[in-house]
C-alpha positions as CSV (number, residue, x, y, z in Angstrom):
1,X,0.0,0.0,0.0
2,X,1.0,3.4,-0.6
3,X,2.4,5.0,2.5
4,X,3.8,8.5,3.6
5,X,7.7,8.8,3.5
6,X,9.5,10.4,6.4
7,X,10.4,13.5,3.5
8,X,6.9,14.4,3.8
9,X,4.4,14.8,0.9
10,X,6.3,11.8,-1.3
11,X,4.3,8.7,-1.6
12,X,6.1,5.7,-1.4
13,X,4.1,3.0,-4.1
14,X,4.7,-0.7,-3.7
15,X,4.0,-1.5,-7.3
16,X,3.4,0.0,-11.1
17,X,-0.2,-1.2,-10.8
18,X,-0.3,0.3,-7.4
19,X,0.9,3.8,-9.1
20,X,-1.1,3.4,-11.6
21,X,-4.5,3.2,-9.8
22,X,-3.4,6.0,-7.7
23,X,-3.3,7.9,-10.1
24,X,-6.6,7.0,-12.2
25,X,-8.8,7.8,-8.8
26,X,-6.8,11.1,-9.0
27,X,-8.0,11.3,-12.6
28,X,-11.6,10.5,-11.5
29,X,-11.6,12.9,-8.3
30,X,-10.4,15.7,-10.6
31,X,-13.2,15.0,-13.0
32,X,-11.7,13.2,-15.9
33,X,-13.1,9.8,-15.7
34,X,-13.2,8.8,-18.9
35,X,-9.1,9.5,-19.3
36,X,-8.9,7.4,-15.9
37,X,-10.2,4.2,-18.3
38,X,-7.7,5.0,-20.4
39,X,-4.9,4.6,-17.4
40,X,-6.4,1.5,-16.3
41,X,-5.5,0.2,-19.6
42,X,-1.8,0.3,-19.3
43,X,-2.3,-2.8,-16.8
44,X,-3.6,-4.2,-20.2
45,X,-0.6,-2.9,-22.0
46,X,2.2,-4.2,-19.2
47,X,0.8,-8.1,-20.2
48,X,2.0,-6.9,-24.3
49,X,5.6,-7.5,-25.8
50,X,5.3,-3.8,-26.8
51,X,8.6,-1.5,-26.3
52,X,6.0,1.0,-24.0
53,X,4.3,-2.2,-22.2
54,X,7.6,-3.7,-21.2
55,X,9.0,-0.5,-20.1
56,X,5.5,0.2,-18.0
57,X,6.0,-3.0,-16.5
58,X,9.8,-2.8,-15.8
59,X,9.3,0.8,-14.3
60,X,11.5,1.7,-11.3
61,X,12.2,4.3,-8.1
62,X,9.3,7.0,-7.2
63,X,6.5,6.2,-9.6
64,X,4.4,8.8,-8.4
65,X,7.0,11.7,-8.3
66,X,7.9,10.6,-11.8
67,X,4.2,10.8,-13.0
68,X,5.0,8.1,-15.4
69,X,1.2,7.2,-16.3
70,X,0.7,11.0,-17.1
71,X,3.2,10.6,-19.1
72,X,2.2,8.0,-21.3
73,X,-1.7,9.4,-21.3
74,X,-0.1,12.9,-22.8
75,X,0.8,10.5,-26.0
76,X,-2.6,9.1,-26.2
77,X,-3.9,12.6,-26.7
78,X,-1.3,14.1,-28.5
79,X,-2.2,11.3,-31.0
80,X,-5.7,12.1,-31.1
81,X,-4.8,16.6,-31.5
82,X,-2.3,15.0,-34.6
83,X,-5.7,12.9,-36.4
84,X,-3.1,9.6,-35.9
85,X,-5.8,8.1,-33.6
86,X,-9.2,9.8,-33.8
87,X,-10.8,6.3,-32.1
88,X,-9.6,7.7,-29.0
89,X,-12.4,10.3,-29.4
90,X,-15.0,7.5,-28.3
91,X,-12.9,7.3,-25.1
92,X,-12.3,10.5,-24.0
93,X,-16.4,12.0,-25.0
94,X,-17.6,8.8,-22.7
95,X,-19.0,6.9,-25.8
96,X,-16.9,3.6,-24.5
97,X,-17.1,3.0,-21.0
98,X,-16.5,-0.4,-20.8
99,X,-12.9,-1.2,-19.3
100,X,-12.8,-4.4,-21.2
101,X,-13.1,-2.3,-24.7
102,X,-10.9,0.2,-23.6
103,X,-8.3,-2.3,-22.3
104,X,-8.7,-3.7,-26.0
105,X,-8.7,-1.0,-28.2
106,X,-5.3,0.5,-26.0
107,X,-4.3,-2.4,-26.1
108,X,-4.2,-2.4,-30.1
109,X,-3.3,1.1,-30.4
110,X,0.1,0.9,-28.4
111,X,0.8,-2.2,-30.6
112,X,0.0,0.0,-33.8
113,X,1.7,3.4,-32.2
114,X,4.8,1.8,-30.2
115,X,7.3,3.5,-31.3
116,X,5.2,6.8,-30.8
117,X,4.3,6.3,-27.7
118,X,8.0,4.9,-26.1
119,X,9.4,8.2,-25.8
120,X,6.7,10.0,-24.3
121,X,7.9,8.1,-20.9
122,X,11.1,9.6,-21.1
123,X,10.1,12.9,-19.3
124,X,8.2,14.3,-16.7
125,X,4.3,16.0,-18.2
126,X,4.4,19.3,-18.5
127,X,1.2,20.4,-17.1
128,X,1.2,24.5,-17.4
129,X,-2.2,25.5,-16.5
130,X,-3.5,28.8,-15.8
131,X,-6.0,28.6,-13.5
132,X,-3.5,27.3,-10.9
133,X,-2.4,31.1,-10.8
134,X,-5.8,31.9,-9.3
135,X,-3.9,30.5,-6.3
136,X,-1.7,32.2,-6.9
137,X,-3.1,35.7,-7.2
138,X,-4.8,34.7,-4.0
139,X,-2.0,34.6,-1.9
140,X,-0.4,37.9,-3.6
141,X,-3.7,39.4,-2.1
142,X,-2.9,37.8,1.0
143,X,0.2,38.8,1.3
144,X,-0.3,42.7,0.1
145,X,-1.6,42.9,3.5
146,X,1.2,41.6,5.3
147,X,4.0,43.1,3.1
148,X,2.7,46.1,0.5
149,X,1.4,45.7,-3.3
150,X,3.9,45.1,-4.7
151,X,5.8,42.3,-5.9
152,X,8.6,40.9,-7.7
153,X,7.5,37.5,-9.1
154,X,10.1,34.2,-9.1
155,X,8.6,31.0,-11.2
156,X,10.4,27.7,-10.8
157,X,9.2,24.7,-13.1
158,X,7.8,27.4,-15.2
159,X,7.2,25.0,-18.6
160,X,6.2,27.3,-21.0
161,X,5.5,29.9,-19.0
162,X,2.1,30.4,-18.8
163,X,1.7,31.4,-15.7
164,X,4.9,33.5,-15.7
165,X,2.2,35.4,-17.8
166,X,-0.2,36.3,-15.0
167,X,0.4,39.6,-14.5
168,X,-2.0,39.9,-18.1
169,X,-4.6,37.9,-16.7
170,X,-8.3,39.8,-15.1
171,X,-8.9,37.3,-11.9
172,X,-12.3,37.4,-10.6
173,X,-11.7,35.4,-7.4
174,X,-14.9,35.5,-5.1
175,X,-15.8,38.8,-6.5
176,X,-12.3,40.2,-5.5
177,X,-11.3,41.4,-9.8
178,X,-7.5,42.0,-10.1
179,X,-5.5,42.7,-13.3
180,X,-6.7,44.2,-16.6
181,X,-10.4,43.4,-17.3
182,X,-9.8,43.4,-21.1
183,X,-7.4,40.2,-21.1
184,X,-8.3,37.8,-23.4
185,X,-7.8,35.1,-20.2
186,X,-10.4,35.6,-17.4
187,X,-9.6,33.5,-14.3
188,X,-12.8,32.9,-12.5
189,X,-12.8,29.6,-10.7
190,X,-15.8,28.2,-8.3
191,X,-14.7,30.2,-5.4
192,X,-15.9,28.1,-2.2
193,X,-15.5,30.1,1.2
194,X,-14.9,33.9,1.7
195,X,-13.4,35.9,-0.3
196,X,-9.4,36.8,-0.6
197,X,-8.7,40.1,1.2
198,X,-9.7,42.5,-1.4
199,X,-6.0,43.9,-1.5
200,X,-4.2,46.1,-4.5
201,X,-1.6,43.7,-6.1
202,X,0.4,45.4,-8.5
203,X,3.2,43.0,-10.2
204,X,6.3,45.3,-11.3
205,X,8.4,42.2,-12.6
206,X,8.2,38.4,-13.2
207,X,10.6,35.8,-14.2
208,X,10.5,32.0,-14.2
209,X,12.8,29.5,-15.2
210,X,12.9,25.7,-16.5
211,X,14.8,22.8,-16.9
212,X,12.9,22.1,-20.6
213,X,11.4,25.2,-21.3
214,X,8.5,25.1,-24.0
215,X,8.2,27.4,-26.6
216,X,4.3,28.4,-26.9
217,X,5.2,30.1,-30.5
218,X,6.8,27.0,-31.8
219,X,3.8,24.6,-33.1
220,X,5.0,21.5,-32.2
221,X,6.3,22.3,-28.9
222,X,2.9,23.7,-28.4
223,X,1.0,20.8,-29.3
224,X,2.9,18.8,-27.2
225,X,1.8,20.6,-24.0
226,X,-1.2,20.4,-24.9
227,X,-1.5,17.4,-25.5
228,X,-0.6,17.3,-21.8
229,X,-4.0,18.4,-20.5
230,X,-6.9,15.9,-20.0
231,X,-9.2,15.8,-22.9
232,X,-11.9,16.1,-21.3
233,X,-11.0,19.8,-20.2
234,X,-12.4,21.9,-23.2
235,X,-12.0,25.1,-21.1
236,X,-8.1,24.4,-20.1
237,X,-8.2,23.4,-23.6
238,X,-9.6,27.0,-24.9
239,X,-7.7,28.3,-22.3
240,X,-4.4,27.2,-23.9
241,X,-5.1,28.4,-27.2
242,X,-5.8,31.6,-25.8
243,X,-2.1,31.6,-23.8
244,X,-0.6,30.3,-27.0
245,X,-2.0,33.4,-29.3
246,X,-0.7,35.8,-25.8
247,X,3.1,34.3,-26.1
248,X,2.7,35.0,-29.7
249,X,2.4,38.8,-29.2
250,X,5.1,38.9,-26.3
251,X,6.5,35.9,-25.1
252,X,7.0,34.9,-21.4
253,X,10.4,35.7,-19.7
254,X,11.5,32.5,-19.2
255,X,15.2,31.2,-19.3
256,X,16.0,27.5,-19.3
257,X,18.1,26.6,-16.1
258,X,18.3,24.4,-12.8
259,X,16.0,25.5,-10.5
260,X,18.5,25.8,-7.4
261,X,21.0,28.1,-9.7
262,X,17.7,30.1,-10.7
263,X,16.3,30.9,-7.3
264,X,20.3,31.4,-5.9
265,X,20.9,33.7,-8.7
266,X,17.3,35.6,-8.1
267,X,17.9,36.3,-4.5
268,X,21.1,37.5,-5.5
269,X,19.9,39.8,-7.6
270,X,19.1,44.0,-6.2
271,X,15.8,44.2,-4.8
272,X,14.0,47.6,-4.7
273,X,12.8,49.5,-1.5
274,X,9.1,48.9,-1.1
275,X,8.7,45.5,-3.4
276,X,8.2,42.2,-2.2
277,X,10.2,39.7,-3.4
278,X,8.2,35.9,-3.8
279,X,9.3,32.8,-5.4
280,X,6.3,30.9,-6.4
281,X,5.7,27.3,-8.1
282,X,2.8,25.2,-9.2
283,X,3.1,21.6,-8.9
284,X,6.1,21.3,-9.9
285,X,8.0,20.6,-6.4
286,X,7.3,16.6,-6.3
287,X,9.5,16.5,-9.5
288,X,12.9,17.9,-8.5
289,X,15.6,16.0,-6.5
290,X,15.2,16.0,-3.0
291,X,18.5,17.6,-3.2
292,X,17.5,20.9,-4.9
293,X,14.1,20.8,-2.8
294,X,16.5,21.0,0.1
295,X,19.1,23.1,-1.8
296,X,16.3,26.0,-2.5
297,X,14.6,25.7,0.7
298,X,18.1,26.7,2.6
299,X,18.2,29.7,0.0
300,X,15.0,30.7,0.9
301,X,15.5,30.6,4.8
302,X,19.0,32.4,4.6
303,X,17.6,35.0,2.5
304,X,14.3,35.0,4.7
305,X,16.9,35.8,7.8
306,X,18.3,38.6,5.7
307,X,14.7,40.3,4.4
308,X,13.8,43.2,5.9
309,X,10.1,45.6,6.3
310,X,11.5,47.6,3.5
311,X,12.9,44.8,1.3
312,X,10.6,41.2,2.7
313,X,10.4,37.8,0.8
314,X,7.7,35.1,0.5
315,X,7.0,31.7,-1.2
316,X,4.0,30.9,-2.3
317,X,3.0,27.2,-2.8
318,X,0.5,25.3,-4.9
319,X,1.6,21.9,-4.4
320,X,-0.7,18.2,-4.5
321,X,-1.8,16.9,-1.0
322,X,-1.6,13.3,-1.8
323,X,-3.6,12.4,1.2
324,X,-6.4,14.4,0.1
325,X,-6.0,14.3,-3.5
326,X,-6.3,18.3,-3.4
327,X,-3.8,21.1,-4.2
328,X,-3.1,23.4,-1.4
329,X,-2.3,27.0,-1.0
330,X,0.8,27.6,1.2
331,X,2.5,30.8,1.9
332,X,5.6,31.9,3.9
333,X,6.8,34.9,4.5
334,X,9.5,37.4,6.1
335,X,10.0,39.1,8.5
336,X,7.6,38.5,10.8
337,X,5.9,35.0,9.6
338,X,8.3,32.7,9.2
339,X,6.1,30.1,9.7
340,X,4.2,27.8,6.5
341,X,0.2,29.3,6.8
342,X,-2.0,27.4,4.5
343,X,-4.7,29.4,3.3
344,X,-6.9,27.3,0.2
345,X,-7.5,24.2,-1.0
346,X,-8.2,24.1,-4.7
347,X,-9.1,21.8,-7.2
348,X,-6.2,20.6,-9.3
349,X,-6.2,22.6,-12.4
350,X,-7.7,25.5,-10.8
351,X,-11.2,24.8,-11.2
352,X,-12.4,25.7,-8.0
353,X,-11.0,26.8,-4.6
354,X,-11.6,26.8,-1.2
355,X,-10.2,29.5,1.0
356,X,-9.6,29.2,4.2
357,X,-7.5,32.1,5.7
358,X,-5.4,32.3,9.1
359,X,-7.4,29.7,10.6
């Protein structure tokens, strides 16, 4: 059984079928059950003599922090968006629910697709979706009472930068509107609880970084992220597009480097009187060596010791709960709150969230 590892947060799975259910009740929690059948399958797809079965099946270390059945289910789409499997259509709309004819018709499309379908496993998915910045946004408002306005924004695991592009969104976050109302992305999710703190946020810069940054202005790089986002999603879907036609008219700042060197260098960097300096990531964390986890969370608490009332520093957090199968909302900050306060629960691609303050 899957068990809680003294690092906290990282699931330790006794088994590639173990990982692999995990994963498809996370699927079904999160509203995608029809792409859950479709995960199922690969247990189908471990019994093939298929290059992707055997390497399912033969699949070692952290299955969970490696994501590996997301990877493989970001091939299955990206083969129906490419027209090189529109069967997969019946699937994802709900027209086949029967596992036994999805296990079959998988089953025949990994033995038809193999060689398409192996090196989708090689990565991490890159899941860059902006409605996770509505938590975000939440705890900027959060934290503009604590610490001023303003803020200098630090994205880690950035992918392609989409939400290093929040500072163009209009938020409408339990009635509480930030950012300019004539974006062509509104960021309303189901807003469950009070309201934010109806705060002014006003971002003056924002960075992010990436170990394999995506290019949202390059067509197949684009395809492939969204190929990344569960079918049955037509909004993150739209959403993307929408992102995709923004990078096009100015493109993210995003530079491709290590995460550790990135937030060393950041913190490094001149900070201006009166702005609040945060580092922020989106599920992302579960996917870096411990070491850098450890590496950037020393950073952070020397530079935290160092931060002043005219010059502070904050991380915000939106990071999986694997216990609850929910993303949470955690914010630090300094000086004067150097303790973790978690303020939201949200759903995970930011289609809902529940805010529950200081306490």
């Amino acid at each position: 059984m899957a068990s809680e590892s003294e690092t906290g947060n990282v699931m330790e799975i006794a088994s590639v079928a173990e990982a692999i259910e995990w994963q498809a009740q996370h699927m079904e929690r999160a509203g995608s059950p029809n792409n859950a059948r479709i995960l199922r399958s690969l247990l189908a797809v471990m019994e093939t003599q298929t290059a992707t079965g055997r390497r399912i099946a033969n699949w070692q270390g952290l299955t969970l922090e490696d994501a590996m059945p997301l990877r493989v289910a970001g091939g299955f789409h990206y083969l129906l968006l490419t027209g090189e499997e529109e069967r997969l259509a019946d699937v994802y709309r709900g027209a086949i629910t029967d596992q036994g004819q999805v296990d079959d018709l998988i089953v025949e499309i990994v033995q038809r697709h193999d060689h398409t379908l192996l090196p989708w496993l090689d990565g991490p998915p890159q899941t860059n979706e902006a409605g996770r910045s509505a938590s975000v946004m939440a705890g900027l408002l959060w934290l503009s009472g604590k610490l001023g306005p303003k803020f200098e924004l630090t994205e880690i695991g950035a992918s392609a930068g989409v939400n290093t592009m929040m500072a163009r969104y209009f938020y409408n976050l339990g009635g509480v509107k930030v950012g300019p109302s004539l974006s062509s992305i509104t960021i309303a999710p189901e807003w469950r609880g009070d309201p934010p703190p109806a705060n002014p946020v006003e971002i003056v810069g924002i960075k992010g970084c990436d170990i394999k940054p995506i290019d949202l202005t390059d067509e197949r790089q684009a395809i492939r992220l969204k190929s990344y986002i569960w079918p049955e999603a037509m909004e993150r879907l739209a959403r993307m597009d929408a992102a995709i036609a923004m990078a096009e008219r100015a493109a993210p700042d995003l530079v491709q480097m290590d995460a550790g060197d990135f937030v060393e260098e950041r913190l490094a960097a001149p900070q201006e009187v009166g702005v609040t300096r945060v580092l922020f990531h989106t599920v992302m964390w579960q996917y870096m060596p411990q070491v850098t986890r450890e590496r950037i969370t020393a950073a952070m608490e020397a530079a935290g010791e160092r931060a002043t009332a005219g010059k502070p520093l904050a991380w915000i957090k939106v990071e999986t709960n694997r216990a609850t199968f929910k993303h949470e909302l955690r914010v630090r900050y300094w000086p004067g709150g150097s303790e973790e306060v978690k303020l939201a629960e949200a759903h995970p691609h930011g289609a809902w969230v529940e805010w529950q303050g200081e306490g």
